[in-house]
Backbone as CSV, one residue per row, in Angstrom:
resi,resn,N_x,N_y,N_z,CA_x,CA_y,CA_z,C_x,C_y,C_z
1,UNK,64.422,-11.450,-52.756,64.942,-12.469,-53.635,66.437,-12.600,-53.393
2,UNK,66.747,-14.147,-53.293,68.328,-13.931,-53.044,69.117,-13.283,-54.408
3,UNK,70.155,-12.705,-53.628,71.266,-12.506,-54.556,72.180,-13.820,-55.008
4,UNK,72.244,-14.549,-56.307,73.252,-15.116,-57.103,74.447,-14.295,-57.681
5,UNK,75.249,-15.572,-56.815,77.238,-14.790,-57.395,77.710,-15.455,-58.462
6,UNK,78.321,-15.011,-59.081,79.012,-16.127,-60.183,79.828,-16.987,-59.515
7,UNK,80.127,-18.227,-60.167,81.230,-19.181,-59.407,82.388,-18.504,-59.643
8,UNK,83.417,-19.183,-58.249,84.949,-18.489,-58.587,85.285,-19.111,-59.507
9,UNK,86.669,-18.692,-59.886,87.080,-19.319,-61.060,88.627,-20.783,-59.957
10,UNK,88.794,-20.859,-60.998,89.882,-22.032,-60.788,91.126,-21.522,-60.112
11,UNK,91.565,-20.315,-60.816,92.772,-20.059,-60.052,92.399,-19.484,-58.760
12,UNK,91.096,-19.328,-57.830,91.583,-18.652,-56.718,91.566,-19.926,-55.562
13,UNK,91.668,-21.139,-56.352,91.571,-22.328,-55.470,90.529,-22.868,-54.685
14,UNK,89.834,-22.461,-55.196,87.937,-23.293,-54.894,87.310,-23.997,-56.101
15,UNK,87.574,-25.929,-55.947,87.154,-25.954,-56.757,86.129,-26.863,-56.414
16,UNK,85.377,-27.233,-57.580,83.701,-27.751,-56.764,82.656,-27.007,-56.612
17,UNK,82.737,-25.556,-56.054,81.796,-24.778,-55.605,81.477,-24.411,-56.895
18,UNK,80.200,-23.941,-56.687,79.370,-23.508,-58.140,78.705,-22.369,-57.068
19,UNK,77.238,-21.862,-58.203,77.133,-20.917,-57.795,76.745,-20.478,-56.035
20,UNK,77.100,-19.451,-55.315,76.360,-18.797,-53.979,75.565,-17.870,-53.871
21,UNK,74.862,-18.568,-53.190,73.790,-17.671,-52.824,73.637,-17.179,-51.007
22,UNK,73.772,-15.538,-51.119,73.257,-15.102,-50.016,72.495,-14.270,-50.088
23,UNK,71.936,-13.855,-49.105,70.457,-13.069,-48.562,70.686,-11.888,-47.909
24,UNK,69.692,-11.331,-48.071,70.057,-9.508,-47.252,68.701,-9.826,-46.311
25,UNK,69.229,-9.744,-45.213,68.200,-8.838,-44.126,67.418,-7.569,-44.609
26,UNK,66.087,-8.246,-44.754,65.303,-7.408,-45.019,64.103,-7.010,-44.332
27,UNK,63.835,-7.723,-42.893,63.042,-7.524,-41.667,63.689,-7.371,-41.240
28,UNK,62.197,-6.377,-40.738,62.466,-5.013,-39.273,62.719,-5.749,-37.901
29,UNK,64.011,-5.977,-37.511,63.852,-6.604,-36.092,62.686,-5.837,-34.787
30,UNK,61.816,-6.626,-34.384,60.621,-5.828,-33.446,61.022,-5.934,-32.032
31,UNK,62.105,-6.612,-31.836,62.545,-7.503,-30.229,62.828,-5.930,-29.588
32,UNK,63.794,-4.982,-30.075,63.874,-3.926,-29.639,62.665,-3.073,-29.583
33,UNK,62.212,-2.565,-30.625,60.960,-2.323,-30.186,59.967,-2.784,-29.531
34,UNK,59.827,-3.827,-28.938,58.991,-4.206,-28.022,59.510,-3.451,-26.828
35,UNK,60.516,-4.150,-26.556,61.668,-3.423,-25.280,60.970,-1.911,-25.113
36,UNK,61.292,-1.419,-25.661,61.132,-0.158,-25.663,59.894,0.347,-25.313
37,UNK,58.726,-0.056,-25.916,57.392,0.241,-25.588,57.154,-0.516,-24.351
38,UNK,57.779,-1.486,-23.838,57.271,-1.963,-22.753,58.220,-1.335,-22.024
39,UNK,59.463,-0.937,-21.643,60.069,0.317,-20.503,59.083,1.112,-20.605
40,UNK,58.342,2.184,-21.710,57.465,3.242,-21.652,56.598,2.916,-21.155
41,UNK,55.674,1.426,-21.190,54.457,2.004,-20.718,54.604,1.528,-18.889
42,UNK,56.118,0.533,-18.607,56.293,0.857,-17.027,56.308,1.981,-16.425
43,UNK,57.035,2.795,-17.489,56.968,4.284,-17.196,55.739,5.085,-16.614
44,UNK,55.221,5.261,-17.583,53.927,5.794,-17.235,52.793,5.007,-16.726
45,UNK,52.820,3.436,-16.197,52.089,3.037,-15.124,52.249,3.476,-13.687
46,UNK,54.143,4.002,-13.836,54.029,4.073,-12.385,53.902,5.358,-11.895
47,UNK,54.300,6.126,-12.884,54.322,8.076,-12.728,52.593,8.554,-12.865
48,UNK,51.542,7.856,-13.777,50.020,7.993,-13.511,49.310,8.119,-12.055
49,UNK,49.346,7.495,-11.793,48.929,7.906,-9.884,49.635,9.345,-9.499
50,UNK,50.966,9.219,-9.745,51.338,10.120,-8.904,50.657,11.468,-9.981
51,UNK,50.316,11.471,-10.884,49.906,12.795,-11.557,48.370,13.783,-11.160
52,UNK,47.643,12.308,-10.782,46.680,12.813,-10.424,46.473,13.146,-9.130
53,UNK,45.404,14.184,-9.327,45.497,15.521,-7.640,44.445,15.802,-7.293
54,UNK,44.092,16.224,-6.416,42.477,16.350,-6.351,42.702,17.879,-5.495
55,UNK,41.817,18.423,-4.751,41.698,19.910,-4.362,42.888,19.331,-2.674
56,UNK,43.488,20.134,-2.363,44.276,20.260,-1.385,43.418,20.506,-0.397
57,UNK,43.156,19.820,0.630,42.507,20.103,1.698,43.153,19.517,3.252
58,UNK,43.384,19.918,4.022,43.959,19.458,5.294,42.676,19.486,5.916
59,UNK,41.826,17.881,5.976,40.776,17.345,6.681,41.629,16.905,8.181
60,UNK,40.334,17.500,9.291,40.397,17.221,10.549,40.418,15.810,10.951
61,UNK,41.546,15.596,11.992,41.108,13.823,12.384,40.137,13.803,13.351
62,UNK,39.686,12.584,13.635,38.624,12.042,14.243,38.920,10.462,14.355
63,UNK,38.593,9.949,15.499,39.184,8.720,16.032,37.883,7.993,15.651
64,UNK,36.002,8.291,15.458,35.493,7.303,15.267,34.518,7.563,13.839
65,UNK,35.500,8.014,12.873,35.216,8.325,11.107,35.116,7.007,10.729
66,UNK,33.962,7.126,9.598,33.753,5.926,8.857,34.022,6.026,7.677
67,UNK,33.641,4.956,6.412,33.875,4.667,5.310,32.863,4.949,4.303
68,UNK,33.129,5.734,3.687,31.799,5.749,2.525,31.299,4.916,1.607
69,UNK,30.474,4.191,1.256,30.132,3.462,0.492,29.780,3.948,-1.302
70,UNK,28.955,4.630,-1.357,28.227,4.423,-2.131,28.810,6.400,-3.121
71,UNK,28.099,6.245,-4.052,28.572,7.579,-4.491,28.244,8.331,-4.154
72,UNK,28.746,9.523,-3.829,28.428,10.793,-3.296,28.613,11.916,-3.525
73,UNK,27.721,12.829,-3.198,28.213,14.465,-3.650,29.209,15.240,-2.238
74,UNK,30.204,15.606,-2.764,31.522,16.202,-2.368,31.635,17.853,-2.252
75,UNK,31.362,18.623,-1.451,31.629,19.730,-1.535,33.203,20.388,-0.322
76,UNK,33.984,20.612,-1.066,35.182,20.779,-0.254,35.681,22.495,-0.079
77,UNK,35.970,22.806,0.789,36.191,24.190,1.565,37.886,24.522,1.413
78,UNK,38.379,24.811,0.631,40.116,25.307,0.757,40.451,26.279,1.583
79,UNK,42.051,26.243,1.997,41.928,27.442,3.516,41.824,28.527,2.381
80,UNK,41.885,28.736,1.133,41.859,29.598,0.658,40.398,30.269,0.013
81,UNK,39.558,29.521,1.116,38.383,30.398,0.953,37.667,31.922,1.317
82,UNK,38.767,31.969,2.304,38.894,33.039,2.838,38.848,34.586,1.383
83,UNK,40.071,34.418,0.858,40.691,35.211,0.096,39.533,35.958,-1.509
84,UNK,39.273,33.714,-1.782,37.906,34.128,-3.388,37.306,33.852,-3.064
85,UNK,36.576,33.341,-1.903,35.258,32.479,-1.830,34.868,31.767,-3.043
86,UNK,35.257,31.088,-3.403,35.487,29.449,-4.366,35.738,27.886,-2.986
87,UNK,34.651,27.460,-3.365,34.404,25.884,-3.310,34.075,25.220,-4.338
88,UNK,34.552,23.816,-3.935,34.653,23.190,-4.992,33.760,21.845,-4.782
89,UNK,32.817,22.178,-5.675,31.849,20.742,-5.835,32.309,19.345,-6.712
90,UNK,32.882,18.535,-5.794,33.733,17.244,-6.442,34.947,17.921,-6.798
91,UNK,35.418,17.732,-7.870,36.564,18.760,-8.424,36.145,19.954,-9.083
92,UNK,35.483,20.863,-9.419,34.986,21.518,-10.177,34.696,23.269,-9.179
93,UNK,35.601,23.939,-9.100,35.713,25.077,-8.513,34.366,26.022,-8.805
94,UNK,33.594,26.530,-7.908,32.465,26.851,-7.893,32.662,27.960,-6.645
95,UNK,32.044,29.714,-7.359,31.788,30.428,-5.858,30.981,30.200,-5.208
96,UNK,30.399,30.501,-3.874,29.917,30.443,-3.329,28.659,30.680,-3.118
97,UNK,28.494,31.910,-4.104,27.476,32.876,-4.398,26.206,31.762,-5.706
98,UNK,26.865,31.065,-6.181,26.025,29.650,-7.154,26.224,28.268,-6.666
99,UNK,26.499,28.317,-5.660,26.678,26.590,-4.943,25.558,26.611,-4.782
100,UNK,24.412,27.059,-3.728,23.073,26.654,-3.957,22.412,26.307,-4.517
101,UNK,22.033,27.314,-5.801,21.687,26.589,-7.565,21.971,25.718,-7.749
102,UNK,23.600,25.335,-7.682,24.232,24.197,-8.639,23.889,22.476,-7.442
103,UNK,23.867,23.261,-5.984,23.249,22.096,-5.637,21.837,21.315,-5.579
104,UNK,20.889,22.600,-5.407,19.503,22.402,-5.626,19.741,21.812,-7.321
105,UNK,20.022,21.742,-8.232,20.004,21.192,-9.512,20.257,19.583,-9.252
106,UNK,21.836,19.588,-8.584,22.036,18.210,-8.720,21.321,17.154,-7.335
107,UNK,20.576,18.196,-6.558,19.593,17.223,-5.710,18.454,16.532,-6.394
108,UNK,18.414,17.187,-7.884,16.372,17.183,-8.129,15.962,15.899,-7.954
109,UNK,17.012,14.965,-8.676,16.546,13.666,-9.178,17.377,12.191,-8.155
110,UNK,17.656,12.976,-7.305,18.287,12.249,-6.335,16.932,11.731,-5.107
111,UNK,17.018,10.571,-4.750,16.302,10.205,-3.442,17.063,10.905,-2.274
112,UNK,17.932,10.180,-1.805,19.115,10.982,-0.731,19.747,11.786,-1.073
113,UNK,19.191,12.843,-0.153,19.431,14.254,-0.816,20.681,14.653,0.369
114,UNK,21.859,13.819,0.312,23.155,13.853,1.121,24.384,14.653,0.545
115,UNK,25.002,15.759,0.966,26.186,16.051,0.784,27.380,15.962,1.545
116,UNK,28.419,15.646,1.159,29.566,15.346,2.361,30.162,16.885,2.273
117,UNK,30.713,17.386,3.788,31.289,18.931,3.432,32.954,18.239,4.238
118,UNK,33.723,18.236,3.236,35.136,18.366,3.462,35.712,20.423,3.554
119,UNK,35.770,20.249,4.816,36.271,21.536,5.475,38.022,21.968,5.889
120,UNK,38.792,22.142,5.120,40.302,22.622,5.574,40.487,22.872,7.050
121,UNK,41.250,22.285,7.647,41.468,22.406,9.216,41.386,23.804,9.858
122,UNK,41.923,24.566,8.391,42.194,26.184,8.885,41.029,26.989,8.988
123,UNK,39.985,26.564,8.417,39.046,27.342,7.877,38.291,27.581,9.160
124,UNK,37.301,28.894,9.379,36.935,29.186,10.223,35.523,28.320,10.502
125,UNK,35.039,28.335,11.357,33.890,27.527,11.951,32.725,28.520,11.238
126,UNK,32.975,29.707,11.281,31.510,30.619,10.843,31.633,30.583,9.127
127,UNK,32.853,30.054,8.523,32.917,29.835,7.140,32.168,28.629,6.857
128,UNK,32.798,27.804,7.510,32.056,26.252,7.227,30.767,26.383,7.774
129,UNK,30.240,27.205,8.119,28.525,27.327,8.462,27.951,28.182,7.609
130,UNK,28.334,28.976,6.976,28.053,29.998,5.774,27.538,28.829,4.429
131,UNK,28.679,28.001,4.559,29.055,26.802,3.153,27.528,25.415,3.706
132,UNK,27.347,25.376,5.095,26.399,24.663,5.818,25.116,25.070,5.520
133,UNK,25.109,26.414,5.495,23.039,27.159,5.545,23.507,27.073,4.459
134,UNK,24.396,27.450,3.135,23.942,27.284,1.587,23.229,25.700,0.900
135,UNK,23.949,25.120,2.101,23.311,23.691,1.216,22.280,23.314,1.576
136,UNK,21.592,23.506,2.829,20.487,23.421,3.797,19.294,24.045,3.297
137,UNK,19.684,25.320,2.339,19.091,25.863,1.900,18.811,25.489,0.229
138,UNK,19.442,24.803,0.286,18.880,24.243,-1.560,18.448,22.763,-1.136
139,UNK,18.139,22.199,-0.746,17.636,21.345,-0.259,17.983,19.906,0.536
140,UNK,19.173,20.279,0.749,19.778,18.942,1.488,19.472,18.459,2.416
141,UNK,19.092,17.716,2.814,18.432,16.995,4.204,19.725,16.897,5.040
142,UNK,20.796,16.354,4.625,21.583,15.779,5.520,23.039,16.501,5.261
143,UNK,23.724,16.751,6.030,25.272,17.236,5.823,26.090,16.542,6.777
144,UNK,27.515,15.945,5.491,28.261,14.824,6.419,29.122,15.575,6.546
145,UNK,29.925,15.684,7.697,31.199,16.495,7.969,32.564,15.429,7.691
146,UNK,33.596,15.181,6.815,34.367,14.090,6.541,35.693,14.563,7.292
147,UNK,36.422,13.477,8.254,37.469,13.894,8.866,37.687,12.698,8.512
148,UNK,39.023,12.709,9.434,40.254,11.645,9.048,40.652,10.816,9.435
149,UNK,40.700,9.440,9.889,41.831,8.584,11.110,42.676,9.220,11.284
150,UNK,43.371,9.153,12.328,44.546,9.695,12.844,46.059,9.260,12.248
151,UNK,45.955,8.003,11.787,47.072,7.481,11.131,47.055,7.815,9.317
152,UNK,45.771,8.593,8.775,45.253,8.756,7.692,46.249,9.885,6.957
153,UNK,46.560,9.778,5.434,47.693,10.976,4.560,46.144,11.633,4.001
């Protein structure tokens, strides 16, 4: 509600004017706050990518690698298999000693019974064949070996 002033009087030399009325700011200016939430969420559109990580693996190149289509099961080999024997099915760190189980499970209801084996460059050849007869042995028909283009991060 505005505030009403009394009129001046005569001697301060205003004459005519009767009563004034002024107003108080009483909305929340939002212009800044918009600002603000929109720097933040540039913020974190552009720092999101970079947060997410997946298992560290230095995949082998290969000059005639293809493209995967369709969804797939992921089993990846770290050079640090050596040390725990832990692989990791998709993201999900798994020993070695229950990868079979856990793959015979997620074959049951599958037609293509396909796994891709992402293998660390370092890793030994008789490791990645250890990680090969486990899946062969829970029922996989097929094992894709995934390498890299040469121009590929």
């Amino acid at each position: 509600m505005p505030k009403v002033q009394p009129a001046a009087s005569a001697a301060s030399g205003r004459l005519g004017r009767g009563r004034r009325v002024s107003t108080s700011l009483a909305e929340i200016n939002v212009v800044p706050l918009v600002d603000v939430m929109l720097v933040l969420l540039v913020i974190f559109m552009v720092t999101a990518p970079m947060i997410q990580r997946g298992v560290d693996v230095n995949i082998p190149v290969s000059t005639r690698s293809g493209q995967i289509a369709n969804e797939r099961v992921f089993v990846s080999i770290p050079l640090a298999y050596r040390q725990n024997r832990v692989v990791y099915l998709g993201d999900e760190p798994i020993r070695a000693e229950i990868l079979q189980e856990r793959i015979r499970q997620k074959m049951e209801n599958r037609s293509d019974k396909e796994v891709y084996l992402r293998g660390d460059a370092g890793v030994q050849y008789q490791e990645l064949m250890e990680i090969f007869d486990r899946l062969k042995a829970a029922g996989v028909e097929k094992v894709g070996l995934i390498t890299k283009m040469p121009g590929e991060r």
